[in-house]
N, C-alpha and C positions, 0 to 999 in steps of 0.2 A: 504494500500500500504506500502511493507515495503522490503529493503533491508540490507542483511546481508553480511558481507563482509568472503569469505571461509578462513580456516586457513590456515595458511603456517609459514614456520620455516624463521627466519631471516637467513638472508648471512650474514656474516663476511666479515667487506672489510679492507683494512690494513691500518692504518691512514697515514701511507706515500701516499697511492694514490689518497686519499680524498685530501690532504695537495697538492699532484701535481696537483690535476686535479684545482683547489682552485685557483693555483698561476698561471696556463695558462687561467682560464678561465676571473678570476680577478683582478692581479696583477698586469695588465697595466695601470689601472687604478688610479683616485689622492685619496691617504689617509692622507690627512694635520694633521699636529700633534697639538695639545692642542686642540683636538675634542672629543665631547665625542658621540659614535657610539650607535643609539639605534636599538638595533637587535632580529630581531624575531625568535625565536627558534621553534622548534617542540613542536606539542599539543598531541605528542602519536605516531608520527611514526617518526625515527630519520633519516628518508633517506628524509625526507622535510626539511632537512635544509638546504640551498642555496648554492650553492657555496662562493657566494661573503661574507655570510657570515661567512663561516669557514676560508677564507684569511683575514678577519678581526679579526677574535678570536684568528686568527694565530699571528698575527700581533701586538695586542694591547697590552700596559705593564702593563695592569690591568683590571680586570671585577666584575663590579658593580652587583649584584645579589641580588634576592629575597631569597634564600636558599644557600649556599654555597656547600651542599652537593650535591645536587639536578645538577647546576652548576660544580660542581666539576667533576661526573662522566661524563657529557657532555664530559667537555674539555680531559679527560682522555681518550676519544671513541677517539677525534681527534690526541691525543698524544703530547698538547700543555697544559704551564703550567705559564698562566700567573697570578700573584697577584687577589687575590682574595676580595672582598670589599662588606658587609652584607648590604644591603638596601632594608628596609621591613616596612610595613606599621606603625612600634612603631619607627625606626629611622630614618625616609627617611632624615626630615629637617637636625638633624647633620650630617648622611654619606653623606649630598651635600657637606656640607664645605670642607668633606674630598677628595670628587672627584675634588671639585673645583682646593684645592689643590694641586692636582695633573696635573690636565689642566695646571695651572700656570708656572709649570715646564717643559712644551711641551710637555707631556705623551699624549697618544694617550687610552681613556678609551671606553671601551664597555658597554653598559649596556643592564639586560636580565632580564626575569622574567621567574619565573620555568617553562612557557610553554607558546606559543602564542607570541601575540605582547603587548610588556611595554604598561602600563601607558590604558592600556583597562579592565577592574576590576580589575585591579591590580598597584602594588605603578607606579613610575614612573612619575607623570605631576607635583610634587614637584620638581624632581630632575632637570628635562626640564627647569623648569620656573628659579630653581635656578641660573641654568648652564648658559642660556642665559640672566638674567640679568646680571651675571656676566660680559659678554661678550665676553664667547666662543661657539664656531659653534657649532650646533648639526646638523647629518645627521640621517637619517632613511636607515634601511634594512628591506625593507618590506619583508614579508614572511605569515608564518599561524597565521592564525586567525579561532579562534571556530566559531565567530560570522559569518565570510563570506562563511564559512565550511558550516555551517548550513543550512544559507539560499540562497547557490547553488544549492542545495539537495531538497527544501523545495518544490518548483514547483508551489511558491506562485504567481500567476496571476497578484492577484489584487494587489500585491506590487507596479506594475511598473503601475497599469490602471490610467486613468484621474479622475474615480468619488473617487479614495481612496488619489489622491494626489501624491502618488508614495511612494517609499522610504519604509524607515523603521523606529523603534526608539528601541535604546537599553536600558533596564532595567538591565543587569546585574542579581544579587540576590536579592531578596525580602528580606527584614524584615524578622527576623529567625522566629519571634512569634510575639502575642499580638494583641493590636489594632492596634498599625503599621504595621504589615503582613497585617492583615485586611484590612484596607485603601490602600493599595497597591495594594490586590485584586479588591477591588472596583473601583479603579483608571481604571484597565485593561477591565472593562466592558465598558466603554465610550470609550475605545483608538480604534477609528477604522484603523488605521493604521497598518501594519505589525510590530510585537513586537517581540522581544527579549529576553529568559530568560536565565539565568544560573541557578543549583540547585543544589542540596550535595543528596547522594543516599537517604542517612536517612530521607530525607524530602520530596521525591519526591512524595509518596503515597498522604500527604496530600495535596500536591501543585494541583497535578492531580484531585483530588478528588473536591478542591474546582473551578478550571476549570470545570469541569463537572458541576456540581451545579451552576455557576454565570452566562456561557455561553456556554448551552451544546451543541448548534448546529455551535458553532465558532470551524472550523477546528485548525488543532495542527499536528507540527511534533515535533515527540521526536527523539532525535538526542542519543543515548546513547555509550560513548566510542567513537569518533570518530577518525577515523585514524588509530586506535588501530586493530587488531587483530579480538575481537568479538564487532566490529563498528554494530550498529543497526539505521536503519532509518526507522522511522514507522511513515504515515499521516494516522489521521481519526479524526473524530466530537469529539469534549472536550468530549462527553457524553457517548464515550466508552474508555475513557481512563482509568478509574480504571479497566475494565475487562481484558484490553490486559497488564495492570502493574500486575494484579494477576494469570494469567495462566501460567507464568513460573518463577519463582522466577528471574532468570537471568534476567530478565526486568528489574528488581529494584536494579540492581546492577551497577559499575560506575559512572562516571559524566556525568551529563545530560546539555544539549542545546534543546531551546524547542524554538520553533518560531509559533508564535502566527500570523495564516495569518490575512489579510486584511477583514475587514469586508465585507458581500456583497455589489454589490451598494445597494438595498432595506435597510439593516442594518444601512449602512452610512448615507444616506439620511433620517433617523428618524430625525424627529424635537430633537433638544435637552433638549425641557421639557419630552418627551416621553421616554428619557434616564433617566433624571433625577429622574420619577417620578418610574419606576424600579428600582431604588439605593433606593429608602426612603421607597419603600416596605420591600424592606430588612432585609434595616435598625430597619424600625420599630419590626421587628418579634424579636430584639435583645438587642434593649436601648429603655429607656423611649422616651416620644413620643420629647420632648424638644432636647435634644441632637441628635435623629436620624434626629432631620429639620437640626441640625445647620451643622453636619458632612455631609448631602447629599448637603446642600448650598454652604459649603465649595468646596468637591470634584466636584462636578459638576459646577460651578459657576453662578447659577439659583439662582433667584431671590427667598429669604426666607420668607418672606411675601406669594407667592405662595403657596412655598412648605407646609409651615406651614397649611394654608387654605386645601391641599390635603390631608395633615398628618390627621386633623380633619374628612377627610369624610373617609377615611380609618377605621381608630379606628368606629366611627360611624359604619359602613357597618358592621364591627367586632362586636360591640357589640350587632347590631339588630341579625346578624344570630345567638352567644348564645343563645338572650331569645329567 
C-alpha cells in the first residue's frame, strides 16, 4: 500500500497577505511580553505554517533558531525581520543565558527548529527548562510534527487496541553505527508497541535491511519526504523492505519517518522468555557465548542464570549437528 503525492508548482502569495490574514485571524489574541514562544514551523510544505504562528514571528523582537539561515529565509517568505539568535545542539546551555537575557528586558522571543516542532529530536528542552527556571512563561504553537505526520498515515490498528496497550513510543534516530546501532536494533524486536523512527537517506538501506532480518513479518510504513512535493507513503512486512528501497533509486532518496506498527496480539502475548531467548540466538551467531548471555540479560531483563543455561544447549545442538 503506498501513496504518492502528484506534482504541482507552488503559488506565490504576497507576504502582506499572509501578515493580514495572520493579524485578523490572531491578533486579538494575548501575547505577554518576557515570553519566550515555542513554535512549530513547516517539515516540507510552507503553507502548514499556522496563522497564529506567523503573527507571532511577526510580532516577536527576536528568534531563537536551530540554523539561522534555514530560519532566515522563512522569515524572508513572511517579509519580517526580527533579531536572529543561533541555538543548536553544541550551544543551547549558553544561547539560554542569552535569551534569558532578553526575556529580562520584556522582549517577546520565539523559538524554532529548522522544521517540525522544538525540542522533539531536536535542541530545545535545555532552553525550556532554562527559560522556566528562570521564571518566564513559555507558551507552545503547536503545528507539524513528522512524528504525528507519520503515524496518521500509518493505519496502525493495533496502536490504539487493548492487547498492544495503545499509544506509541518515539525513538527518534538510532545509533549511527556499532554495537550501539546494534543494541538499539535488538531493543526494537521486544518493543511491541507502535514505534517511531527517524533516518538520514545514507543509512536507510541498512536500517531496512536489518528490519527485514530481526522482524521480517512486523509491518512498516516508510514515510519518505513528507509534505514535500515527491511525499511517498509505503506499508508492507519489514521482509520486503529492501526490495521496494531497490526498484527505484528515488526510494532511497530524502528523509525518512518509518513507524514500526504494533505487534500482533499472538506476537504481544509471547511469554517474555520466548522473546528473550530469540535475542541470545542472535546474539550468539555474533559474540562469544559469555557476553551474548550478558547483552540479551541486559536488553531483555531475563533472568541470566536462564539464559546462560539456554546459551549452553544452543552451542551444544551447534556442535552435535557439525560432527
Amino acid at each position: 500500500m503506498s501513496s504518492t503525492l502528484p506534482s504541482s508548482v507552488p503559488v506565490s502569495v504576497p507576504s502582506s497577505v499572509l501578515l493580514q490574514a495572520a493579524q485578523l485571524a490572531a491578533g486579538g489574541q494575548q501575547y505577554p511580553l518576557a515570553t519566550l514562544y515555542v513554535v512549530a514551523t513547516p517539515i516540507g510544505n510552507f503553507a502548514d505554517l499556522s496563522l497564529r504562528a506567523i503573527h507571532v514571528l511577526a510580532t516577536v523582537h527576536a528568534v531563537a533558531c536551530e540554523d539561522t539561515r534555514v530560519t532566515g529565509q522563512m522569515l524572508h517568505r513572511l517579509g519580517v525581520s526580527p533579531a536572529l539568535m543561533a541555538v543548536h545542539q553544541h550551544n543551547e546551555s549558553q544561547a539560554a543565558e542569552r535569551v534569558i537575557e532578553r526575556l529580562a528586558l520584556g522582549e517577546r522571543v520565539a523559538f524554532v527548529s529548522d522544521a517540525g516542532t522544538p525540542a522533539v529530536s531536536d535542541p530545545g528542552a535545555r532552553l525550556v527548562a532554562a527559560v522556566r527556571q528562570a521564571g518566564f512563561n513559555v507558551v507552545p504553537l503547536p503545528g507539524p510534527s513528522s512524528v504525528l505526520t507519520a503515524l496518521s498515515v500509518a493505519g496502525d490498528i493495533g496502536s490504539a487496541g487493548e492487547k498492544s496497550g495503545g499509544g506509541f513510543r518515539f525513538v527518534g534516530f538510532l545509533p549511527p553505527k556499532g554495537a550501539e546501532r546494534s543494541q538499539a536494533i535488538q531493543r526494537l524486536q521486544l518493543e511491541a508497541m507502535t514505534t517511531v523512527l527517524f533516518e538520514a537517506p545514507h543509512r536507510i538501506e541498512t536500517l531496512v535491511q536489518a528490519l527485514a532480518e530481526h522482524m521480517p513479518e512486523r509491518r512498516v510504513t516508510l514515510c519518505r519526504e513528507l509534505t514535500k512535493q515527491f511525499e511517498q507513503i509505503h506499508t508492507l512486512p519489514a521482509a520486503q523492505g529492501p526490495a521496494w528501497l531497490a526498484e527505484d533509486a528515488d526510494h532511497r532518496r530524502g528523509e525518512f519517518v518509518l513507524v514500526l506498527h504494533a505487534q500482533s496480539p499472538v506476537d504481544a502475548e509471547l511469554p517474555a522468555q520466548v522473546a528473550a531467548e530469540k535475542l541470545l540466538g542472535a546474539l550468539l551467531g555474533a559474540l562469544p557465548l559469555r557476553q551474548a548471555v550478558d547483552l540479551a540479560a541486559e536488553l531483555s531483563a531475563q533472568p541470566r542464570k536462564a539464559l546462560y543455561a539456554r546459551a549452553l544447549e544452543l552451542r551444544q545442538a551447534e556442535d552435535a549437528a557439525e560432527d
